[in-house]
KOLKENU-113340 format. One line per field, with one value per residue (C-alpha): residue in one letter; x, y negated, z. Coordinates in steps of 0.25 Angstrom, whole numbers. Layout:
BEGIN
residuo	(A/...)
px	(X/...)
py	(Y/...)
pz	(Z/...)
END
This chain:
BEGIN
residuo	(X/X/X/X/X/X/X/X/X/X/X/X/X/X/X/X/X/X/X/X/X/X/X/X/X/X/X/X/X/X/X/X/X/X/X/X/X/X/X/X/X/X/X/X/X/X/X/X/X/X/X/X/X/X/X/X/X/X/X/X/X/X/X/X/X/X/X/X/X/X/X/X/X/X/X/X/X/X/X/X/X/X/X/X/X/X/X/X/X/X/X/X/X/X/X/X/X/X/X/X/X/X/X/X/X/X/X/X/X/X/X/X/X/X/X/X/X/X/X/X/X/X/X/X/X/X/X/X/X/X/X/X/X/X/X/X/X/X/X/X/X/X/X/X/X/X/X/X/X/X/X/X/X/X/X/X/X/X/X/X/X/X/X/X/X/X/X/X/X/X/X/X/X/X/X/X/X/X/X/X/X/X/X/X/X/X/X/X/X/X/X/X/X/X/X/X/X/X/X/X/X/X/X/X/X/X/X/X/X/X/X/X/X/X/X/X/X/X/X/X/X/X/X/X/X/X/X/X/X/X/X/X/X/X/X/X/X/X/X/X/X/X/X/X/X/X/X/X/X/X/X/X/X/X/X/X/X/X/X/X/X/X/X/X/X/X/X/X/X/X/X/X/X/X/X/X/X/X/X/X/X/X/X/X/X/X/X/X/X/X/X/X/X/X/X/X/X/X/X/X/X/X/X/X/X/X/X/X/X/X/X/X/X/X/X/X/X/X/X/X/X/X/X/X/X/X/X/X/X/X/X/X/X/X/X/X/X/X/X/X/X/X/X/X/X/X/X/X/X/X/X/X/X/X/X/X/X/X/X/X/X/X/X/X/X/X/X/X/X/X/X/X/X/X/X/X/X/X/X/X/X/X/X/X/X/X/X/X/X/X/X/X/X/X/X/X/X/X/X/X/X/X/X/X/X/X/X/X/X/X/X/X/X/X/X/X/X/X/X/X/X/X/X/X/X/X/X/X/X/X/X/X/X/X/X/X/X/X/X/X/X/X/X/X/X/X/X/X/X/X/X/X/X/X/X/X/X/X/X/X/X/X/X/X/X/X/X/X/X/X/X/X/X/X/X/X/X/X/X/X/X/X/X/X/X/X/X/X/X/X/X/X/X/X/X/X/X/X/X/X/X/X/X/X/X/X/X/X/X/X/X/X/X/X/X/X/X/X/X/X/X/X/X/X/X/X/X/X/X/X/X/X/X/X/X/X/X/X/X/X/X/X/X/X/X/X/X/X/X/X/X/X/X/X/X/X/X/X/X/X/X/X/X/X/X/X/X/X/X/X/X/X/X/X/X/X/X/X/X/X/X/X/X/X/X/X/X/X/X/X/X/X/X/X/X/X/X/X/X/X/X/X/X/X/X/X/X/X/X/X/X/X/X/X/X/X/X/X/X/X/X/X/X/X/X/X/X/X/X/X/X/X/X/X/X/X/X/X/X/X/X/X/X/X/X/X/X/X/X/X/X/X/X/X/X/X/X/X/X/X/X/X/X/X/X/X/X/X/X/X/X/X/X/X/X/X/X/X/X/X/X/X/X/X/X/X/X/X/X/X/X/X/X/X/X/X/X/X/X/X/X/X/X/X/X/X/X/X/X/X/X/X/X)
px	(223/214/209/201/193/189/173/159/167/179/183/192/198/205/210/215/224/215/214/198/197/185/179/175/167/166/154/157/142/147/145/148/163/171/175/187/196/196/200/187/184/169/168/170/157/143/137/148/149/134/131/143/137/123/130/136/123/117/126/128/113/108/120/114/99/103/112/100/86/86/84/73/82/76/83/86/94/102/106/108/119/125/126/132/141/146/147/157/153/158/163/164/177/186/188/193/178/171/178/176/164/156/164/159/154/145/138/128/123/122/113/103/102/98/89/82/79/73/64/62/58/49/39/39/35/24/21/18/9/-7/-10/-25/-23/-11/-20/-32/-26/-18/-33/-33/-18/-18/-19/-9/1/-1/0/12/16/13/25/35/36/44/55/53/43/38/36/28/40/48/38/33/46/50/37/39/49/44/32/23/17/2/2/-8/2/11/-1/-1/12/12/0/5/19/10/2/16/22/11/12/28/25/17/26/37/45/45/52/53/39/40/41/35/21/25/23/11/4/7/-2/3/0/-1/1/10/14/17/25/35/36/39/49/58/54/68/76/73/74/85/94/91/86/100/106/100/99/116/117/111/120/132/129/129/144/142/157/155/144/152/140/134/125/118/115/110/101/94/93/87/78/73/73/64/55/54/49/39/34/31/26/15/11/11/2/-8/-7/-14/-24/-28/-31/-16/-6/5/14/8/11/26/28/21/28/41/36/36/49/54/64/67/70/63/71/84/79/76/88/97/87/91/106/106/99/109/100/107/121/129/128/112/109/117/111/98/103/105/94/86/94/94/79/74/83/79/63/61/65/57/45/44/45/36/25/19/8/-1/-9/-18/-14/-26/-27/-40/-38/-28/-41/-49/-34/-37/-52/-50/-61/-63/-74/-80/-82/-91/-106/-110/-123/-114/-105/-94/-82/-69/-57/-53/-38/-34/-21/-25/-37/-36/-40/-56/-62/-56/-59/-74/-77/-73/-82/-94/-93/-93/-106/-110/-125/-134/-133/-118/-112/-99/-90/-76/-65/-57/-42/-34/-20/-10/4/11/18/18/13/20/7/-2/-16/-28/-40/-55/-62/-72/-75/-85/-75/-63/-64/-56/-45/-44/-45/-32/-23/-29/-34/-33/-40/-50/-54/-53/-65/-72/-72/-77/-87/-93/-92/-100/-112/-113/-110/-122/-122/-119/-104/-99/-85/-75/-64/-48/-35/-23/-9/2/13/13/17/8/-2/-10/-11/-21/-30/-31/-33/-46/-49/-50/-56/-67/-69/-64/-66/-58/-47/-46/-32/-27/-15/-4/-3/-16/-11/4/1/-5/5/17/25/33/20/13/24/20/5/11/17/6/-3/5/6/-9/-11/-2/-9/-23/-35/-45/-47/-38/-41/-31/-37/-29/-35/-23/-30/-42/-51/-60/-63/-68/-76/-87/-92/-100/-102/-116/-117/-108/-95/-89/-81/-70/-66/-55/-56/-45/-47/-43/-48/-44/-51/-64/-62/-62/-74/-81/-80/-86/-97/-102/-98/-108/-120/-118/-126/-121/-107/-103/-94/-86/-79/-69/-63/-53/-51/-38/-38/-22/-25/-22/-11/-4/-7/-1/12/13/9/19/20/11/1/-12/-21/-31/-43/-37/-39/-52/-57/-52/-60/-72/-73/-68/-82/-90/-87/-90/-102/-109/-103/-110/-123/-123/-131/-125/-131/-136/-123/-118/-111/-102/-94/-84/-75/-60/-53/-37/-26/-16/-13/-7/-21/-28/-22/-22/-39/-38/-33/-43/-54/-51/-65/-71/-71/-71/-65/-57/-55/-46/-38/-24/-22/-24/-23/-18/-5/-2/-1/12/18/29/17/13/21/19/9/19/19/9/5/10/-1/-11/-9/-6/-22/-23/-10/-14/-26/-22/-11/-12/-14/-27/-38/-25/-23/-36/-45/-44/-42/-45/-37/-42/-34/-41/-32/-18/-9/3/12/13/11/23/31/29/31/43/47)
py	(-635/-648/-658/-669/-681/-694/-701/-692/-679/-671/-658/-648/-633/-625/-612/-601/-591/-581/-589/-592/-607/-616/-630/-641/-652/-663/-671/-686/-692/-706/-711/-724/-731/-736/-746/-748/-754/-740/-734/-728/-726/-732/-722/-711/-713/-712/-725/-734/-727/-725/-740/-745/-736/-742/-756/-751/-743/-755/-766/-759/-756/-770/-775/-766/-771/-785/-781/-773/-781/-788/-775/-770/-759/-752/-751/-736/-737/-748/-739/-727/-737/-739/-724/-721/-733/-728/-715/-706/-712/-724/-728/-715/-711/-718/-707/-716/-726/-713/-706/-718/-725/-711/-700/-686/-686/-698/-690/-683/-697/-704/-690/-690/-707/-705/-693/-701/-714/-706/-698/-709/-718/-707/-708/-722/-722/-711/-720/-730/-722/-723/-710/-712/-725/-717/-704/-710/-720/-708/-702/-711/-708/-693/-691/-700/-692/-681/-680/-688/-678/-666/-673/-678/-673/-662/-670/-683/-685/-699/-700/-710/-716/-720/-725/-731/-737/-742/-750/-756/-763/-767/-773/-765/-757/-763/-762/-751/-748/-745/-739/-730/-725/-724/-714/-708/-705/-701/-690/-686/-683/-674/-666/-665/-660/-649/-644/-646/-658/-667/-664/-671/-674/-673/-689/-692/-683/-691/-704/-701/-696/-709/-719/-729/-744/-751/-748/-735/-736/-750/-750/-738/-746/-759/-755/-744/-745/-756/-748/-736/-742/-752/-742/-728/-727/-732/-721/-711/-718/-721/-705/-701/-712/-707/-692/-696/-695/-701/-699/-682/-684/-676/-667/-679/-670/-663/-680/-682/-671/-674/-690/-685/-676/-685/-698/-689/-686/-700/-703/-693/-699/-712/-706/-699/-712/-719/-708/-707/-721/-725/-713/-721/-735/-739/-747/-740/-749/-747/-732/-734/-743/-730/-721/-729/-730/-717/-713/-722/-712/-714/-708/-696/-691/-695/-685/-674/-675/-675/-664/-656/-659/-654/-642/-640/-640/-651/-655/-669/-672/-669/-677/-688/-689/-688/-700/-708/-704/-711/-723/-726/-721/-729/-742/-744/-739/-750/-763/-758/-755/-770/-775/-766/-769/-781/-781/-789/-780/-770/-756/-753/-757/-763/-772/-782/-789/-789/-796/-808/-807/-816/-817/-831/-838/-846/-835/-825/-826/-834/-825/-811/-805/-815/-805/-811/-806/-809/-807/-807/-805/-806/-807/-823/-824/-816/-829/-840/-829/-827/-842/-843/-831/-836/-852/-842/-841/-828/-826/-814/-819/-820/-812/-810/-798/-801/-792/-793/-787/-788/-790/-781/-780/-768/-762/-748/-743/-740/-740/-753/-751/-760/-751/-754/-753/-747/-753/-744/-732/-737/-748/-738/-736/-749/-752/-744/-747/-761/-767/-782/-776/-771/-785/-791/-782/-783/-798/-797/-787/-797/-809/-801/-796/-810/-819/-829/-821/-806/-802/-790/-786/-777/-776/-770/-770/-773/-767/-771/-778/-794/-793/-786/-787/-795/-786/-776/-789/-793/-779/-780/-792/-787/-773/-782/-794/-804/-819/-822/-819/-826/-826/-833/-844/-837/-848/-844/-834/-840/-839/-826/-817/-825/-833/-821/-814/-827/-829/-817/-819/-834/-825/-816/-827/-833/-819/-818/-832/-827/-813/-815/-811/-820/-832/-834/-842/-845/-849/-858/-856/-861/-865/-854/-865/-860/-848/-857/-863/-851/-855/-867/-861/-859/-873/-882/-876/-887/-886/-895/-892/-899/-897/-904/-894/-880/-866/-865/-877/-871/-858/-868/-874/-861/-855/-870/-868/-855/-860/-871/-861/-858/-866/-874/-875/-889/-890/-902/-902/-913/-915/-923/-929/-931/-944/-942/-925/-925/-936/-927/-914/-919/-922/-908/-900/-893/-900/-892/-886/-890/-890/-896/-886/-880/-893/-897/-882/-883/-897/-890/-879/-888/-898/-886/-881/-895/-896/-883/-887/-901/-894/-887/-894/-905/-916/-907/-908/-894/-900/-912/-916/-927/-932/-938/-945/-943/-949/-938/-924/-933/-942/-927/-926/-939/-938/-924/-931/-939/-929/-921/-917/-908/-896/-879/-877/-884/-876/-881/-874/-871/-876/-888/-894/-906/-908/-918/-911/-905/-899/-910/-920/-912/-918/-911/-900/-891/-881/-873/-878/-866/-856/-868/-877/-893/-895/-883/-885/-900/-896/-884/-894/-903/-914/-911/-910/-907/-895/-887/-886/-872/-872/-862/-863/-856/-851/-845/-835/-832/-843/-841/-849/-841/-828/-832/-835/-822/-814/-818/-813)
pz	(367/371/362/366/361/368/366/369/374/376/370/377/370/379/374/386/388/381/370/372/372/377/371/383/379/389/388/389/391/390/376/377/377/387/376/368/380/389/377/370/357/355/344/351/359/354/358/353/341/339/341/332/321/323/321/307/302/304/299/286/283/287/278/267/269/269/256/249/255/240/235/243/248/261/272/274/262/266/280/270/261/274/279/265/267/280/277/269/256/259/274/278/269/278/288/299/299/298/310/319/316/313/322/320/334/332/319/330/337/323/316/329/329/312/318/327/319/308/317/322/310/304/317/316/303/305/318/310/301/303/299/297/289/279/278/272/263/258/255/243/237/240/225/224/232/228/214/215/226/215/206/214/229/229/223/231/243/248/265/271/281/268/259/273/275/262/258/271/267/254/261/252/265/263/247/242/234/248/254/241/244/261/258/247/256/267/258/253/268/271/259/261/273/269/260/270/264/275/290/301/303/319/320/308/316/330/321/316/331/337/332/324/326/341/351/352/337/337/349/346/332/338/349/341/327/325/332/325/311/313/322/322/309/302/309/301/287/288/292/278/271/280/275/260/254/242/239/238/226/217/209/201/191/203/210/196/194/208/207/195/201/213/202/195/207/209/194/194/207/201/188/197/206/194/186/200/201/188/189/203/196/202/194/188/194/207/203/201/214/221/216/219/232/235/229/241/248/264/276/276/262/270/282/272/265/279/283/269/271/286/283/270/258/254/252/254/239/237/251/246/233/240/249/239/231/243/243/229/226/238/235/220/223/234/225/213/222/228/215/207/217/219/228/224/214/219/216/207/192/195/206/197/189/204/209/200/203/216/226/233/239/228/220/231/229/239/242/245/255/259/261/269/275/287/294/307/315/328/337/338/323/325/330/320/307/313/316/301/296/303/297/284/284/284/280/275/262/263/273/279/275/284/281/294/294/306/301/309/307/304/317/321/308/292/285/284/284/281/290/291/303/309/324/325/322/325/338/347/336/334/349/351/338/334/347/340/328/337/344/330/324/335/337/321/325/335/325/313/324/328/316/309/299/293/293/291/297/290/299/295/302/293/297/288/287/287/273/265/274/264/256/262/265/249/244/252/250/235/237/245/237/247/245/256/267/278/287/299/298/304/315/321/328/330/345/345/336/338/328/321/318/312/303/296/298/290/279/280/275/265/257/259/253/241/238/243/233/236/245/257/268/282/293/302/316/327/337/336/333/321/333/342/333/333/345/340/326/328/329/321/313/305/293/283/269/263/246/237/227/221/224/238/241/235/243/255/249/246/259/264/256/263/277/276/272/287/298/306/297/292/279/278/263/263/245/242/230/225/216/209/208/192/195/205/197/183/190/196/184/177/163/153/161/158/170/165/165/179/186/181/183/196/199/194/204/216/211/211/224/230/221/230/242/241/238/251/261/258/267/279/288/284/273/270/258/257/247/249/239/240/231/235/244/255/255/258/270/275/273/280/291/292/291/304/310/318/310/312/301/289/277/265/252/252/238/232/217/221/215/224/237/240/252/253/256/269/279/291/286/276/288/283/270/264/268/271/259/262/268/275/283/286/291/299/305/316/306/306/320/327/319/327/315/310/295/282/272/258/248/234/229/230/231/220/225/238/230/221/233/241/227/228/241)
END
């Protein structure tokens, strides 16, 4: 008797006369088709068959994500609806579609591919770890974790990769609230392991020796990272959906009794964040989103539940009620988490009055420490930000304390860090991991040892995604009683960085100007003129303020007043006066609204700004005043035209109260009048000295309109 079968091999039975019989297999090593037309089956062959199931693992989950994105669903769960639809809860009934497209001989090559791309996502997730960083912010919520660990964790345990994961797409990576929960998710994996939870710790160890961050880490994440998660990965998530028969639940009462269980896991978590929380100074809403956070279920459940199933402790109904417990838990966590948490708040209860306590310029003492922070994204931005700090006048009266954060994006790492530095102590860790980090604090270094005056330099490196990158920056601007922030315009580095990454560094500023503390103020440096400049500052720096009116305008003013306290600085104040304001802001105001006491409030503090800035030095060269009368916001710009000069630096507000000025009036100048308001941009255009001329535009305070805008997105 022979039997026989085409594709990978060929299987032979021969029985003798003794009536022994013997099994030859022939190895066919060819596992690709000869195609359709010399009479192969495609299917029948591994590569075909493998790469026509990529194309439908893919389809279907992409088809999902697009379906589900509204909802915030993550992405896993979308492949794990697609694995359930193709397998024998759905698709997978009809015996003819599952024979052909997922032969039994193709189950082997599709169980070793979802093998690999889950070994492989859990050491690229410890890759991007820094160990050091996790480890000692989890210092400070070890309390935290543990008496939520004491509750909860031997129904439901939180890893690191899936909370990682999952706040990831929900851009809440940099929040303390998500630095909260990645600490607390780290603590939690290395008490699982102890107690012996957790397996598969051989790549998630690899991860964790190889540095994270450039070079090595950084690299392996940027050549194999989209391979892993947009091909491999799939794999195994549509596995686990295909190994869930959602057609053979028939014991009802025994998948009640355990979604009660794990739902009463997942309550009991919370109920303990929340208790911590509050005995921590933390908002209880903050305890919720926490605990929510780390009920977020992932991968590593999927692999101990496949782990469980394999080994036999569980059977096909518990593992698909566990499946689906993932799915649903996971899908109906993420939306509520993105819009409990807003982010703007501060964690602590006590940081929402300091919140509305905004720091700015005017109000500093003049005699005290002059605090700013400074951020940088790339070594062409140290000279610009130092020529600006020195016309700051630092004196021993008044020194200079400068924040300086080089901003990193995220590549190579999960966790985002905000890390002070020691060069003293860490010049060859930064040297290796940070090398532009390490130029930029050097370069600060040489500026404070050989500034006019006393600064004092407090350098950081910022890794976070472009997104909530912000939000490390104004949470120390608070903690440190920052007047002001100082960023580069996005198209100063547009050679540099290159156009994609400047359009986020554009986006980057725009949040910045809708969530920032304090006062903001972007310096637009194209040509790297403002740098140059520090060459003759010893001997002349000369400096144009355009006033209209209105709190930025008065920051701008503000910081003028303490540049010409400096020698050799000349301050050039250039007000217009709008004759038809009230005209114009009559027409514009909403019917009802009585403005009245704003606008003369207003008028009061713009004349006694000018009123001290005229009585400094006025008369000795160091200090000139002139005033321009204007009929409208057209007539502005016209005069600024007509004022081109020879000046180091013009600085103007981004706001006005002028209801005349609107964006339809600009003409040629609307391309960035978003971020620089209607002056700043014709200033910063070629309108003006050929557009040379680098120009610092102050904002005071967060700008709702923008802030509005982006709290919608």
């Amino acid at each position: 008797m022979d039997t026989s079968t085409r594709g990978n091999g060929t299987i032979s039975v021969i029985y003798d006369t003794h009536g022994r019989w013997e099994i030859c297999v022939k190895n066919d090593r060819n596992v690709g088709s000869y195609g359709i037309f010399l009479g192969d089956n495609p299917f029948d062959f591994a590569l075909p068959a493998t790469l026509f199931q990529l194309i439908i693992i893919i389809l279907i989950s992409q088809t999902l994500y697009f379906l589900l994105r509204p909802l915030r669903t993550p992405k896993f769960i979308c492949s794990v609806l697609g694995g359930i639809i193709l397998g024998p809860s759905c698709l997978g009934r009809y015996e003819v579609y599952w024979k052909s497209l997922f032969p039994p001989r193709q189950a082997d090559v599709l169980f070793v591919m979802s093998i690999v791309g889950a070994i492989y996502f859990l050491f690229f997730i410890a890759l991007k770890m820094d160990v050091i960083m996790t480890i000692r912010a989890a210092k400070s919520t070890w309390r935290l974790d543990t008496s939520r660990s004491s509750l909860s964790a031997t129904i439901a345990f939180s890893n690191f990769p899936v909370v990682s994961d999952a706040l990831a797409e929900l851009n809440l990576l940099a929040t303390e609230l998500g630095q909260i929960a990645l600490s607390s998710a780290t603590l939690n994996d290395c008490i699982t392991d102890l107690i012996g939870v957790t397996f598969l710790i051989g790549p998630l160890i690899y991860g964790l020796v190889i540095p994270s961050g450039p070079p090595l880490g950084t690299t392996l994440v940027d050549k194999c990272e989209v391979i892993i998660s947009e091909i491999l990965l799939p794999f195994f998530f549509v596995c686990v959906g295909m190994s869930t028969n959602l057609s053979a639940l028939n014991n009802w009462r025994e998948f009640a009794t355990l979604q009660f269980i794990l739902i009463a896991g997942d309550v009991a978590k919370v109920v303990a964040c929340v208790l911590v929380s509050m005995t921590y100074n933390i908002k209880a809403t903050h305890g919720i989103v926490l605990g929510l956070m780390l009920n977020i279920k992932g991968i590593t459940h999927l692999i101990a539940f496949s782990k469980l199933k394999k080994v036999k402790l569980l059977d096909d109904d518990t593992y698909s009620h566990l499946v689906i417990c993932v799915a649903v838990t996971t899908s109906v966590i993420t939306p509520f988490v993105k819009i409990l948490y807003k982010h703007r708040p501060r964690v602590l209860n006590s940081s929402t009055e300091y919140y509305d306590q905004m720091k700015t310029i005017q109000n500093s003492p003049r005699n005290s420490e002059f605090r700013i922070i400074t951020c940088l994204h790339s070594e062409g931005n140290v000279r610009g930000i130092t020529t600006l700090l020195e016309a700051c006048n630092p004196a021993p009266e008044s020194p200079l304390c400068v924040f300086v954060i080089h901003l990193i994006e995220l590549l190579g790492k999960s966790a985002p860090i905000l890390l002070p530095i020691n060069y003293k102590q860490n010049r060859k860790f930064l040297s290796v991991n940070y090398p532009d980090t390490n130029y930029i604090v050097r370069a600060f270094e040489n500026y404070a040892k050989n500034s006019y005056g006393p600064v004092i330099v407090l350098p950081y490196v910022n890794v976070a995604p472009y997104k909530s990158m912000l939000d490390a920056v104004c949470n120390l601007s608070q903690d440190k009683m920052v007047p002001l922030i100082v960023i580069p315009f996005h198209e100063n580095d547009n050679i540099e960085l290159g156009g994609h990454v400047s359009s986020s560094i554009r986006k980057l500023n725009t949040r910045f100007q809708a969530r920032v503390p304090c006062t903001l103020g972007i310096l637009v440096d194209r040509y790297s003129q403002l740098g140059s400049s520090q060459d003759h500052m010893k001997n002349y720096f000369h400096v144009g303020i355009f006033f209209v009116g209105g709190a930025d305008d008065r920051e701008a003013l503000a910081l003028g007043i303490r540049m010409s306290q400096r020698v050799n600085m000349k301050v050039s104040l250039f007000r217009f006066i709008v004759m038809n304001r009230k005209e114009y802001e009559s027409k514009t105001q909403p019917s009802g609204e009585d403005s009245f006491g704003v606008e003369e409030q207003e008028e009061m503090l713009d004349e006694g700004l000018i009123d001290e800035f005229k009585s400094m030095k006025f008369g000795s060269g160091s200090v000139s005043w002139y005033e321009i009368v204007v009929e409208d916001g057209v007539e502005i710009i016209d005069a600024i035209r007509g004022l081109e000069g020879n000046y180091d630096l013009v600085m103007v507000g981004k706001r006005h109260n002028v209801g005349s000025l609107k964006d339809e009036e600009m003409g040629n100048f609307i391309e960035n009048v978003q971020i620089l308001g209607i002056f700043g941009d014709m200033l910063s255009s070629t309108e003006f000295c050929i557009g040379t001329v680098p120009v610092l535009v102050t904002q005071c305070g967060r700008d709702k309109r923008v802030f509005n805008k982006l709290d919608r997105v």
